[in-house]
Biopython code that builds the backbone (N, CA, C, O; Angstrom):
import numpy as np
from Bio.PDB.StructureBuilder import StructureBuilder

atoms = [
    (1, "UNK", "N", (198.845, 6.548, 162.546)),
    (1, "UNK", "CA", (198.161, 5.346, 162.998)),
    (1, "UNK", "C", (199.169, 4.352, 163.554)),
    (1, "UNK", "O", (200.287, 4.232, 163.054)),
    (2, "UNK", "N", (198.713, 3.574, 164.698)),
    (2, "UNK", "CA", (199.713, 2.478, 165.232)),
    (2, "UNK", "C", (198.709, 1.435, 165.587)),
    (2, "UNK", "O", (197.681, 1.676, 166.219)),
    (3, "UNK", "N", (199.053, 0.305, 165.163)),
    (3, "UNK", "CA", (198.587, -1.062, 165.221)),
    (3, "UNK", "C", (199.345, -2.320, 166.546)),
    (3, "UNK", "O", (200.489, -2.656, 166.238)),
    (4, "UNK", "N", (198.933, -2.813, 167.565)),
    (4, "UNK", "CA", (199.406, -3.091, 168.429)),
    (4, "UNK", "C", (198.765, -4.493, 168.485)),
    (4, "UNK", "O", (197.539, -4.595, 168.443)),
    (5, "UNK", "N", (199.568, -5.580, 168.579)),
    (5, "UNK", "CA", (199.221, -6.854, 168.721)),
    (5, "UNK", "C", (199.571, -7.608, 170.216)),
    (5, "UNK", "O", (200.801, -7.659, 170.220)),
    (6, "UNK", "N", (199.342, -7.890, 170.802)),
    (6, "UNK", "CA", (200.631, -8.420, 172.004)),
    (6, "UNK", "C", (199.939, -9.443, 172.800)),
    (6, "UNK", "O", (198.770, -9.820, 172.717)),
    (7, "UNK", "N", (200.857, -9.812, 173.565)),
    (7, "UNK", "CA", (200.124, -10.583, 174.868)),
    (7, "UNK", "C", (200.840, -10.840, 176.071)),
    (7, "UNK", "O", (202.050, -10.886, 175.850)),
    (8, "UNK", "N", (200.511, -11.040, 177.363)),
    (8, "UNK", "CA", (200.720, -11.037, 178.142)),
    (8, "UNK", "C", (201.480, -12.493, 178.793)),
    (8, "UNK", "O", (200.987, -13.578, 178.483)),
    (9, "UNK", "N", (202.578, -12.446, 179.616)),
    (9, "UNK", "CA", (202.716, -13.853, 180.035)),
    (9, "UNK", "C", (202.741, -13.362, 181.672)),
    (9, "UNK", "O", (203.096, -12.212, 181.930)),
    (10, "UNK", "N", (202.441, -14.070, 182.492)),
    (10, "UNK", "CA", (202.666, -14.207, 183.878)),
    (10, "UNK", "C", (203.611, -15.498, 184.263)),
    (10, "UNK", "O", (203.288, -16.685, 184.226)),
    (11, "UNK", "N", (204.630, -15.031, 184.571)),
    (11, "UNK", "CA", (205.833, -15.934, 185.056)),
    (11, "UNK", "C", (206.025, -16.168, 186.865)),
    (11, "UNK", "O", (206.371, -17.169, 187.493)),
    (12, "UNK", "N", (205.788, -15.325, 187.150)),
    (12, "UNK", "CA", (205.670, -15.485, 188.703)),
    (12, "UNK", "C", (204.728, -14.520, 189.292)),
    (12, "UNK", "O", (204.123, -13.651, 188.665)),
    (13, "UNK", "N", (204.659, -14.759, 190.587)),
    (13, "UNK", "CA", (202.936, -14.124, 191.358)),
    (13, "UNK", "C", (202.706, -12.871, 190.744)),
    (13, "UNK", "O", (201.714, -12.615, 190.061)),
    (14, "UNK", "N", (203.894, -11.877, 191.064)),
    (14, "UNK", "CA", (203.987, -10.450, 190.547)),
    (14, "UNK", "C", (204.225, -10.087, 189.441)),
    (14, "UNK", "O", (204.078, -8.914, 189.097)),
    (15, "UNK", "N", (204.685, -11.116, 188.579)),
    (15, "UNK", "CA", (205.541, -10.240, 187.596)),
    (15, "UNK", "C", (205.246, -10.339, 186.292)),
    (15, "UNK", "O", (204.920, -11.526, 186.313)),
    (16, "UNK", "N", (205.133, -10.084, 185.401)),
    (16, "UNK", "CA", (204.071, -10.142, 184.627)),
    (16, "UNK", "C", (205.042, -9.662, 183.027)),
    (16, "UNK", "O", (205.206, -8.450, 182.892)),
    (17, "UNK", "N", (205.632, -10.580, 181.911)),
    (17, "UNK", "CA", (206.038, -10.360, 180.725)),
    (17, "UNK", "C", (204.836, -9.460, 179.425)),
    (17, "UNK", "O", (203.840, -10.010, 178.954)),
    (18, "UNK", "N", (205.181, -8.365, 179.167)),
    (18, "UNK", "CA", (204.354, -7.922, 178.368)),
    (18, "UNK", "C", (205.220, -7.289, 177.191)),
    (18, "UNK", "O", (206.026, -6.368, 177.319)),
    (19, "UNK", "N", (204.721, -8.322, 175.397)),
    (19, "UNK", "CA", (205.403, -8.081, 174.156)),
    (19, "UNK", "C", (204.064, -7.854, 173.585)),
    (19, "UNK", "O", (202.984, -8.393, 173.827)),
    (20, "UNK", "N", (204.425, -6.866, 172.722)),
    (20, "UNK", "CA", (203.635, -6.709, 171.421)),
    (20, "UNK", "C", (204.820, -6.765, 169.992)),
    (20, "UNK", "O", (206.049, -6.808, 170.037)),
    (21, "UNK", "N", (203.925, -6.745, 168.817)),
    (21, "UNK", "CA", (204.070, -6.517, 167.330)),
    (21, "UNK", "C", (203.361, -5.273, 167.285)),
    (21, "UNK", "O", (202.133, -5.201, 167.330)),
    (22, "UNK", "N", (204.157, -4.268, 167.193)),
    (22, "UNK", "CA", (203.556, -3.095, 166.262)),
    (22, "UNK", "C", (203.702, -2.149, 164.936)),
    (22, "UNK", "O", (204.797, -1.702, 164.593)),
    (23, "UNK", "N", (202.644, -1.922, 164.314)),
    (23, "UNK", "CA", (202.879, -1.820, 163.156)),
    (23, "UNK", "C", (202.715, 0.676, 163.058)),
    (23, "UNK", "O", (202.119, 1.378, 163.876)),
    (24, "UNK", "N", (203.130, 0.934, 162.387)),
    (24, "UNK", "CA", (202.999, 2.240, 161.897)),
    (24, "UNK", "C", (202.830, 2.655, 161.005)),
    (24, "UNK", "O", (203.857, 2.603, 160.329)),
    (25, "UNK", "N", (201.950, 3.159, 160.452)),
    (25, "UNK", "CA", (201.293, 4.024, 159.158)),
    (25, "UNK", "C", (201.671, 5.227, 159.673)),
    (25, "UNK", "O", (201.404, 5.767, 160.746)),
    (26, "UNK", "N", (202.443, 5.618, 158.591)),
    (26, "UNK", "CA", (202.880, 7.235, 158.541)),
    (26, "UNK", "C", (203.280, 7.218, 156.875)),
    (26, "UNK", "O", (202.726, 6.570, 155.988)),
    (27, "UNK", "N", (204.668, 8.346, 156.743)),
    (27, "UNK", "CA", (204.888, 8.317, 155.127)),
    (27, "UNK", "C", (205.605, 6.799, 154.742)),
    (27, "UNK", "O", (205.609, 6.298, 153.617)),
    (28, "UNK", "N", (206.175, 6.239, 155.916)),
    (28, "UNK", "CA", (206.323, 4.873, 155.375)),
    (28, "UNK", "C", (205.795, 3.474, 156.148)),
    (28, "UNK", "O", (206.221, 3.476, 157.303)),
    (29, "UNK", "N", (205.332, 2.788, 155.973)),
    (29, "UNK", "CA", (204.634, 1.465, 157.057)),
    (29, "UNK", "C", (205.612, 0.864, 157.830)),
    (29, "UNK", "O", (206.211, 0.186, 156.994)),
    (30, "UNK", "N", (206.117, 0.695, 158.823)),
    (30, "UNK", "CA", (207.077, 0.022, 159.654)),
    (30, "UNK", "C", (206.698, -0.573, 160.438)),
    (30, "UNK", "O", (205.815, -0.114, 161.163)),
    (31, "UNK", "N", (207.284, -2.058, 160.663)),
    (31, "UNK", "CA", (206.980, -3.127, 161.526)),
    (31, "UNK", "C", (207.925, -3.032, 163.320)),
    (31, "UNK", "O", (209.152, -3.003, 163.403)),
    (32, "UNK", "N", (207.199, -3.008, 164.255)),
    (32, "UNK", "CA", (208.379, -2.930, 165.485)),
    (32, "UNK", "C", (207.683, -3.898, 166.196)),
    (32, "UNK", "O", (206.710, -4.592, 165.900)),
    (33, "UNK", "N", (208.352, -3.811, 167.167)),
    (33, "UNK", "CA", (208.328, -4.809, 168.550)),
    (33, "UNK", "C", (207.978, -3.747, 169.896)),
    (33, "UNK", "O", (207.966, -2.553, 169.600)),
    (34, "UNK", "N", (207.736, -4.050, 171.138)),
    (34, "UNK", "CA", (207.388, -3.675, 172.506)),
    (34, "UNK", "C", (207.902, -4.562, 173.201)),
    (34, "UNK", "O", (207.753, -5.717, 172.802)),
    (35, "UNK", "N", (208.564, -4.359, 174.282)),
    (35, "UNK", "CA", (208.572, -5.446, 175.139)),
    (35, "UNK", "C", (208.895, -5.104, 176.750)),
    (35, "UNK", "O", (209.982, -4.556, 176.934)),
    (36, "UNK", "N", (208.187, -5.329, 177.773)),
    (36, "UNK", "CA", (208.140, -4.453, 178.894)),
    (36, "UNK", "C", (207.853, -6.034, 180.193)),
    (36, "UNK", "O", (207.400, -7.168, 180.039)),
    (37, "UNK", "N", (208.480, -5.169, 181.537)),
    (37, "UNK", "CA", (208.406, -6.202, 182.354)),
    (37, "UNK", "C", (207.909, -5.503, 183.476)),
    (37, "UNK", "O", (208.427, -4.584, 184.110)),
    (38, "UNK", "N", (206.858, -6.060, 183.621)),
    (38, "UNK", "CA", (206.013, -5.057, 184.876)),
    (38, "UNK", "C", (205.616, -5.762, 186.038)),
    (38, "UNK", "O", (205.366, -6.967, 185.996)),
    (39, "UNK", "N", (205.532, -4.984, 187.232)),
    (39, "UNK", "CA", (205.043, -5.787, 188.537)),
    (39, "UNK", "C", (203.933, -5.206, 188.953)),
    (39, "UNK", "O", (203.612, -4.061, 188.635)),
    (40, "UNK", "N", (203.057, -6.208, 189.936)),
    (40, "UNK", "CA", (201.680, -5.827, 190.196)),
    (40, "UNK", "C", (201.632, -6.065, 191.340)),
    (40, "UNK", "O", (202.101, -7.157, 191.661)),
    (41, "UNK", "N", (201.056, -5.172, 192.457)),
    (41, "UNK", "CA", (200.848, -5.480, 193.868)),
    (41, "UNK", "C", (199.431, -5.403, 194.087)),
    (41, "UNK", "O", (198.991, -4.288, 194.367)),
    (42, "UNK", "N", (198.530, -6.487, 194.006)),
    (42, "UNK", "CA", (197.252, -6.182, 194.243)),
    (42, "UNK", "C", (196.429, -5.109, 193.896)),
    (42, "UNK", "O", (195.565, -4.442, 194.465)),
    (43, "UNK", "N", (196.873, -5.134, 192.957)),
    (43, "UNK", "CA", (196.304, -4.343, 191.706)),
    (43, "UNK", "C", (196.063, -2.643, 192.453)),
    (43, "UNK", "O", (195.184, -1.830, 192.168)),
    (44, "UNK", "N", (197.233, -2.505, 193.511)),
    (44, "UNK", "CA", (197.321, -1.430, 193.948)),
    (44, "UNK", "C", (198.518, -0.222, 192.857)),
    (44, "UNK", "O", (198.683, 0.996, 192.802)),
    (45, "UNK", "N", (198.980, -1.159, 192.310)),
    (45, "UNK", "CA", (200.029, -0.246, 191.719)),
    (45, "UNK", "C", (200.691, -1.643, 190.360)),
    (45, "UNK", "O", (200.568, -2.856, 190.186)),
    (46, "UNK", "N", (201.429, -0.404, 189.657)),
    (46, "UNK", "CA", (201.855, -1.534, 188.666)),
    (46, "UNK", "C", (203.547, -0.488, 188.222)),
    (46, "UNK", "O", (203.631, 0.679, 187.840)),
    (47, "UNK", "N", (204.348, -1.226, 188.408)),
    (47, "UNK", "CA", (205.697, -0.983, 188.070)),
    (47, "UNK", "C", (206.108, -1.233, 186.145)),
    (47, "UNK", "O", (205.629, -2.159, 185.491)),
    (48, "UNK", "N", (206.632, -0.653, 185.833)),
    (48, "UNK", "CA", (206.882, -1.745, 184.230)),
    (48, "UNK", "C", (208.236, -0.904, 183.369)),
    (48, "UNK", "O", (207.998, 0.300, 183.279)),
    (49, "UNK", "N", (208.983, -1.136, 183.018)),
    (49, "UNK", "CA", (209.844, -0.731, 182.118)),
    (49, "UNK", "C", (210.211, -1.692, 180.873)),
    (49, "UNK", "O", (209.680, -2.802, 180.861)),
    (50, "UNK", "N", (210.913, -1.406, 180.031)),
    (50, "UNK", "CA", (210.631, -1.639, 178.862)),
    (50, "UNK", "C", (211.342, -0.974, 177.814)),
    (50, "UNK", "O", (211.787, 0.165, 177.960)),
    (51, "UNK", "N", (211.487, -1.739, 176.608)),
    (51, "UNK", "CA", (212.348, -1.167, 175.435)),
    (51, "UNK", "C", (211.044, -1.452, 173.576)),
    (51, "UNK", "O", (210.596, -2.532, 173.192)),
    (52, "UNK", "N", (210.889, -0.432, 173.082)),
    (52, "UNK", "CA", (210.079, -0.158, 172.473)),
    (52, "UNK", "C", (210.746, 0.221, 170.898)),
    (52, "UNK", "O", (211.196, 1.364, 170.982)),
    (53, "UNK", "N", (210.907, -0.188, 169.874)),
    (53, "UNK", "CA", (211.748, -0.196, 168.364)),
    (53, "UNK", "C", (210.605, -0.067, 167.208)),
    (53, "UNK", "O", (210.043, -1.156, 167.086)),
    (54, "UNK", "N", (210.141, 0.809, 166.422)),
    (54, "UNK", "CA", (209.465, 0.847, 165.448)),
    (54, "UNK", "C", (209.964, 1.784, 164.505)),
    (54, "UNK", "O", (209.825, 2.995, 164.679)),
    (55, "UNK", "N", (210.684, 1.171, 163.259)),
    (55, "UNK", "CA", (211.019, 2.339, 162.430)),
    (55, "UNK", "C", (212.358, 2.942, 162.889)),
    (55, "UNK", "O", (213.412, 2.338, 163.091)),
    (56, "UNK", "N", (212.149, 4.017, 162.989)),
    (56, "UNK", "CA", (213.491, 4.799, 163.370)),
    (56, "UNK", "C", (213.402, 5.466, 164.676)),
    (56, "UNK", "O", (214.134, 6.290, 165.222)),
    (57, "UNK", "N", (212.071, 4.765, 165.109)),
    (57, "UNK", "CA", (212.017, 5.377, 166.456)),
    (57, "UNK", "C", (212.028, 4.606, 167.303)),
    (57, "UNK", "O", (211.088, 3.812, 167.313)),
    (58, "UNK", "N", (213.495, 4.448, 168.810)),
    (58, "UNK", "CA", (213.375, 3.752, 169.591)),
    (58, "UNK", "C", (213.142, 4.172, 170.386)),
    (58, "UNK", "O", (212.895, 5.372, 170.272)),
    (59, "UNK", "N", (213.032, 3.561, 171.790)),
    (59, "UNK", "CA", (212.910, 4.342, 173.117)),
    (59, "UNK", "C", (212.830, 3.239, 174.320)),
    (59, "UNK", "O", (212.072, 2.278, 174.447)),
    (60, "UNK", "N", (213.744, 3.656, 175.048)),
    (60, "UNK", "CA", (213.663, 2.840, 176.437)),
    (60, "UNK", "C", (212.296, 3.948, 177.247)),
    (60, "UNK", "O", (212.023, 5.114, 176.960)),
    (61, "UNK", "N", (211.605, 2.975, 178.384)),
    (61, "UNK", "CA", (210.492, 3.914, 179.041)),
    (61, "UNK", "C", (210.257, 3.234, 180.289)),
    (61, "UNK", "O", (210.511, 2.032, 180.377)),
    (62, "UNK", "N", (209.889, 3.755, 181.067)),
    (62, "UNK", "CA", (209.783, 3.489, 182.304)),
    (62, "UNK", "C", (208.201, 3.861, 182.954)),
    (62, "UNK", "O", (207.835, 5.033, 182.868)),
    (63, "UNK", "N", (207.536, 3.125, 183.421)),
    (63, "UNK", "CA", (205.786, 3.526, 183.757)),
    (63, "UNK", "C", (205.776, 3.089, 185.205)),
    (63, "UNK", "O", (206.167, 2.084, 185.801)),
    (64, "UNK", "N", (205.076, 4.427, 185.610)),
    (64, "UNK", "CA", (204.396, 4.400, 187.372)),
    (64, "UNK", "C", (202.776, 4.240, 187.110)),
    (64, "UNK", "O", (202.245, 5.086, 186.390)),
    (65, "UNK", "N", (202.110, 3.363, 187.576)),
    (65, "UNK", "CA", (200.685, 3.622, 187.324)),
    (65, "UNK", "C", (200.209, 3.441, 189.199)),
    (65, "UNK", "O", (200.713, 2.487, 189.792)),
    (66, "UNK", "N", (199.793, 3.859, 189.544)),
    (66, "UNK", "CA", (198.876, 3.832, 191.038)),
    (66, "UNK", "C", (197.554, 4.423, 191.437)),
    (66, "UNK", "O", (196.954, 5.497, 191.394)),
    (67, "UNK", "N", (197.376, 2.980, 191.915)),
    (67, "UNK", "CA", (194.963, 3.626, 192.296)),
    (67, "UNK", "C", (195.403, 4.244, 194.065)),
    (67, "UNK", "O", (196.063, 3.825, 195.016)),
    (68, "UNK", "N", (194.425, 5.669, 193.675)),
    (68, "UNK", "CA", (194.307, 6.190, 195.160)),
    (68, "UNK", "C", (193.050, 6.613, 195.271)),
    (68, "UNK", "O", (192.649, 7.084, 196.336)),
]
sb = StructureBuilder()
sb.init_structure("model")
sb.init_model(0)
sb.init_chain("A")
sb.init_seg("    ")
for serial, (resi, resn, name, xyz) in enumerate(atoms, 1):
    if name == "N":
        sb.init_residue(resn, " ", resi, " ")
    sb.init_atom(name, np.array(xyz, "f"), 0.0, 1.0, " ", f" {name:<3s}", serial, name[0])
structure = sb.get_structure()
């Protein structure tokens, strides 16, 4: 199970701050963070990378999303 809290900030036209609090139920409960910086072009596409820490599991990530 993963529990995800977050919210969004918009700092300039495109660009868009996105943090969460997340939580993990497994054999032990661990508290992490999300935190990703993504761009939006008319909601044609969305750019975002990001560094992600919960527990013992980290991970840098990188996201392509695009409407065709």
């Amino acid at each position: 199970d993963v529990t995800r809290l977050g919210a969004r900030y918009n700092f300039k036209k495109n660009f868009v701050l996105n943090g969460a609090a997340i939580h993990r139920n497994g054999k032990e409960n661990e508290l992490g963070y999300r935190i990703a910086l993504e761009s939006t072009k008319k909601d044609a596409y969305s750019v975002g990378m990001g560094f992600s820490s919960v527990g013992d599991n980290d991970s840098l990530f990188i996201s392509i999303v695009s409407m065709f």
